[in-house]
N, C-alpha and C positions, 0 to 999 in steps of 0.2 A: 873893770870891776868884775869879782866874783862872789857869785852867792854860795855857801856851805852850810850843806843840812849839817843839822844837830841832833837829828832826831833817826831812833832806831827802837826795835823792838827790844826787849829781854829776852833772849832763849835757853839761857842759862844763867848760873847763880849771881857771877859776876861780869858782865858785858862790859866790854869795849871794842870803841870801833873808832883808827884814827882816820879824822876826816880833812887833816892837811899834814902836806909830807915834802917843804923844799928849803931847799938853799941850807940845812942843817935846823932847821926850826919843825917843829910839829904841832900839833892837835888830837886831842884823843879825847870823845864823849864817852864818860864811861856813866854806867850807870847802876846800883845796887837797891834790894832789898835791906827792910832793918833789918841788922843784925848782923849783915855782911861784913866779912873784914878784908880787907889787904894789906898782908903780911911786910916786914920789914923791909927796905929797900932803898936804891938811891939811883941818881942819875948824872949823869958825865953836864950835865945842861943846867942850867938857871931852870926853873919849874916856878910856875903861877896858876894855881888853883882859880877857880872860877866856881861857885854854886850856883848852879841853877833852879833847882829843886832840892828840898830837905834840910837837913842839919849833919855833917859828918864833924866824927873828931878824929883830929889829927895828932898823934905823939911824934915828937921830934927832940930829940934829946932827951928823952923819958919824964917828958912835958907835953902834958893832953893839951889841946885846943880846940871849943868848936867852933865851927866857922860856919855861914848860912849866907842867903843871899848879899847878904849885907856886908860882908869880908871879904875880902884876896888875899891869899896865903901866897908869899913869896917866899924861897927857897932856896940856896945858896948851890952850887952843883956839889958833887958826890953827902948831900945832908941825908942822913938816914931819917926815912920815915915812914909811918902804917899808919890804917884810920880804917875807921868803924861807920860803916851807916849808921845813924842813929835814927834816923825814918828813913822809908824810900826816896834816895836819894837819884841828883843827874849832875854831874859835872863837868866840865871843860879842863883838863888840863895842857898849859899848854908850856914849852921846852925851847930853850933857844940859847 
């Protein structure tokens, strides 16, 4: 069994800090103010959003979504996408 914090300051605009890193899978807490954005992107991995905190929207295919505790955003590998804090948000993404 291992335990993994989740939890980190903000020291900057947009924080992240990955807290698991094996076998080609990851973990990364990131965390924003409203209003924050991160800009367009993709990843070589299957990606499943997690909210922990807040409300973000996610565009993917030039299709807003919010999502909040209550969603998992799944995400096909190389899918383009950006999202918006829309309150101070904390999330989990995790890559595999």
């Amino acid at each position: 069994m291992q335990l993994i914090r989740v939890d980190h300051e903000i020291t900057k605009p947009v924080e992240g800090k990955k807290v698991f890193d094996e076998d080609n899978r990851e973990i990364m807490h990131i965390k924003l103010k409203a209003g924050e954005e991160i800009e367009e992107h993709d990843s070589p991995k299957h990606v499943f959003i997690f909210v922990k905190k807040g409300e973000v929207e996610f565009t993917l295919n030039n299709e807003g979504s919010t999502i909040n505790q209550e969603t998992i955003l799944r995400m096909e590998p190389y899918e383009r996408h950006a999202l918006k804090a829309l309150s101070d948000v904390a999330i989990l993404v995790m890559k595999c």
